[in-house]
C-alpha positions in Angstrom: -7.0 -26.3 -2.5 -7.5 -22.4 -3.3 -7.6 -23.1 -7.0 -10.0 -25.8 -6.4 -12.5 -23.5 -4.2 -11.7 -25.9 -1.3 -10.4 -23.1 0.5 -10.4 -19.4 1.1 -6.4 -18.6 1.2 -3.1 -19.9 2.0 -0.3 -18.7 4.1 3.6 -19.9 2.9 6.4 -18.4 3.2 8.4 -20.0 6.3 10.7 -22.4 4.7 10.7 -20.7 1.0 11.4 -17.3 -0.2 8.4 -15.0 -0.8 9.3 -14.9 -4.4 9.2 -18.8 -4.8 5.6 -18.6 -2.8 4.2 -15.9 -5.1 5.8 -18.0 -8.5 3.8 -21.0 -7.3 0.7 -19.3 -6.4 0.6 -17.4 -9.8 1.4 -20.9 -12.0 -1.5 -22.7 -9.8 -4.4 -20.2 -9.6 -2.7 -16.8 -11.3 -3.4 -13.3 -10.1 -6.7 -12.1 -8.7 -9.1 -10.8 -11.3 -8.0 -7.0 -11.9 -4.7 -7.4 -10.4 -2.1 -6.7 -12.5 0.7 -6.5 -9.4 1.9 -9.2 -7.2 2.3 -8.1 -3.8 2.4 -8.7 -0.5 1.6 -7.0 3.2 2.3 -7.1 6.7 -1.1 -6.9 9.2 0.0 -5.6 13.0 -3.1 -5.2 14.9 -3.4 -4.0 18.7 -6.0 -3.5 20.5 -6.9 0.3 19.5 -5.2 0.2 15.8 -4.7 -2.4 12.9 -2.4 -1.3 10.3 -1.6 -3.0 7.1 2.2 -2.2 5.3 1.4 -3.5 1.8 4.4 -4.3 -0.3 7.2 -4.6 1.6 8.2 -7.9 0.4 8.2 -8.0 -3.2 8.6 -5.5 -5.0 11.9 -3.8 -5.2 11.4 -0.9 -7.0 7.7 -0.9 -8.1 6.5 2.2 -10.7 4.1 4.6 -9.7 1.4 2.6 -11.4 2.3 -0.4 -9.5 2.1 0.9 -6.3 -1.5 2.6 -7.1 -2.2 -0.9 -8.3 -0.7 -2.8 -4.6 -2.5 -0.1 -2.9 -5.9 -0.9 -4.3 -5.1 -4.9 -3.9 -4.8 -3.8 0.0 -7.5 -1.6 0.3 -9.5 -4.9 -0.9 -8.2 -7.0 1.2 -8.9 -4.5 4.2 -12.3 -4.4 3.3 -12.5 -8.2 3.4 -11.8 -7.9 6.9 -14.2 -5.5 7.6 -12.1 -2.9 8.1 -12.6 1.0 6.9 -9.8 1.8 4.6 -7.2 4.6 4.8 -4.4 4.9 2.4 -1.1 6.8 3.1 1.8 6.5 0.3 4.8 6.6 2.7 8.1 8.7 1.5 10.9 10.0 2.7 9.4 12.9 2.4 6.2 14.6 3.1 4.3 16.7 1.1 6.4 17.7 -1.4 9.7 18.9 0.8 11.8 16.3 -1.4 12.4 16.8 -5.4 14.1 13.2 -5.3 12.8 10.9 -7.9 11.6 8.3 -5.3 9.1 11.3 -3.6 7.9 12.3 -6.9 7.0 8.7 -7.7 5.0 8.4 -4.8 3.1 11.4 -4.6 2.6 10.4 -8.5 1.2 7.0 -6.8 -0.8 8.8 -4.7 -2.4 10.9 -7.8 -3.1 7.7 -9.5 -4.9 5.8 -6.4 -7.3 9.0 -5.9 -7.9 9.5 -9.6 -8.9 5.6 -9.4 -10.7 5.6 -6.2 -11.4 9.1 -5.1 -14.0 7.2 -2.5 -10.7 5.8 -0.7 -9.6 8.1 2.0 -5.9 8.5 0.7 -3.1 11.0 1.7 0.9 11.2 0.6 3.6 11.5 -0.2 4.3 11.2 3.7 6.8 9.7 6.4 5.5 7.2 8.5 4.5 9.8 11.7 2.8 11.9 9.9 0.8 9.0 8.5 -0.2 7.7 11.7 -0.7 11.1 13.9 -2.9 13.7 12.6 -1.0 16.1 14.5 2.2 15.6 13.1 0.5 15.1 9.9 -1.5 18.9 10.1 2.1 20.4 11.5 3.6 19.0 7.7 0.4 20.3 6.3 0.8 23.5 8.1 4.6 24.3 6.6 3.7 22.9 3.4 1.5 26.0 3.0 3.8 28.4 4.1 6.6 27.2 1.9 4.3 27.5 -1.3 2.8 31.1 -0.3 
């Protein structure tokens, strides 16, 4: 029905595994026009705050360009819904305080996105609090600067 225009989008994924659902979407109407990364998110929404987790599904260990490239596909689909985007590349470690290969890879994602879409509010690398409180986020900020100085 999506290939055919007869409807907007679909929703699988209860009885078969994401991968199966994401093979049989790309064999019957392929990848959106741009995208170059299947993916997948999560929506939570409460009253005050909606949040979209992109990628938690598929991807196992996604390149730097790859997660620039989900991260766009969501900030799309965020739009679609009306909704003002904000990007935050989520890490073990924030701002720099890790020199593991899996920190460096997403501040290197993060680099990418802005370079891409510098009109896309977009911070990282960052853990999860920081991302969602800007209090926690400026106290990172904070000893960030005083670590480099």
């Amino acid at each position: 029905m999506v290939a055919a225009g007869d409807a907007a989008a679909m929703v699988a994924g209860a009885i078969n595994p994401t991968a199966r659902v994401i093979e049989a979407g790309e064999m019957m109407i392929d990848l959106a026009p741009g995208t170059t990364t299947a993916s997948s998110y999560f929506r939570m929404q409460w009253p005050e705050r909606r949040l979209i987790f992109a990628d938690c599904a598929v991807n196992v260990q996604p390149t730097a360009e790859q997660l620039a490239d989900i991260a766009w596909a969501s900030v799309q689909e965020v739009q679609r819904f009306g909704i003002p985007p904000k990007v935050a590349f989520l890490s073990h470690s924030t701002y720099g305080a890790s020199k593991r290969a899996s920190a460096r890879k997403m501040r290197e994602a993060r680099d990418i996105f802005v370079d891409r879409h510098p009109e896309i509010e977009c911070d990282g690398e960052l853990h999860g609090d920081a991302a969602l409180d800007p209090s926690i986020r400026h106290r990172y900020m904070e000893a960030a600067d005083t670590t480099l100085h």
